[in-house]
C-alpha positions, 0 to 999 in steps of 0.5 A: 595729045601727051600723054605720061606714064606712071611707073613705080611712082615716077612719071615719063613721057609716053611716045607717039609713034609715027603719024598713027594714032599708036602710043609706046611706053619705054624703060629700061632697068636692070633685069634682076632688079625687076619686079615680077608679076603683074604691075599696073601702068597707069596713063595720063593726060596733061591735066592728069599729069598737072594734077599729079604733079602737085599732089606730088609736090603736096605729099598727097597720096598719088593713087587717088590721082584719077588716070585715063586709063590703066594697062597691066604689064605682066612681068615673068621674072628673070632668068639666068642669063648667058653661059655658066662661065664667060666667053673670055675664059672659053676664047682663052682656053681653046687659044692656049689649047690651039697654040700647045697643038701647034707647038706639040706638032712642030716638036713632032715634026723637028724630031 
């Protein structure tokens, strides 16, 4: 069986996974520009999916378009990501301070 997705008002495939009777929903976006909270994912068949479309086409309003069934995604939000300043920097400056040892040393040591 299809089956097809509606996200934000855009529709995509849903993905049977293996020989099991198991459905994965998949998308990607930006993770700040995520909404937070919870979301309704709503799923349809390809009679569904035909209806929606057309009521696409004609400009109706898509949330009478009945649905299989509906899931809710809880969403926390994002989080700050990664180290307050960048690796390169953090790379850069234990380089510089590995290479001002050595070179320190080898001043000491040509003394």
């Amino acid at each position: 069986m299809e089956l097809y997705a509606e996200l934000d008002n855009d529709i995509i495939p849903v993905a049977k996974l293996s020989d099991q009777d198991v459905y994965q929903v998949s998308w990607a976006n930006v993770h700040k520009e995520a909404k937070t909270g919870d979301f309704p994912i709503r799923i349809f068949n390809e009679e569904g999916y035909t209806t929606y479309r057309k009521a696409q086409r004609s400009e109706e309003d898509l949330s009478k378009v009945a649905s299989i069934f509906t899931v809710s995604l809880n969403h926390p939000g994002s989080v700050r990501e990664g180290l307050f300043v960048q690796t390169e920097f953090i790379a850069v400056v234990v380089a510089l301070l590995v290479w001002w040892m050595a070179n320190s040393m080898r001043s000491q040591i040509m003394e």
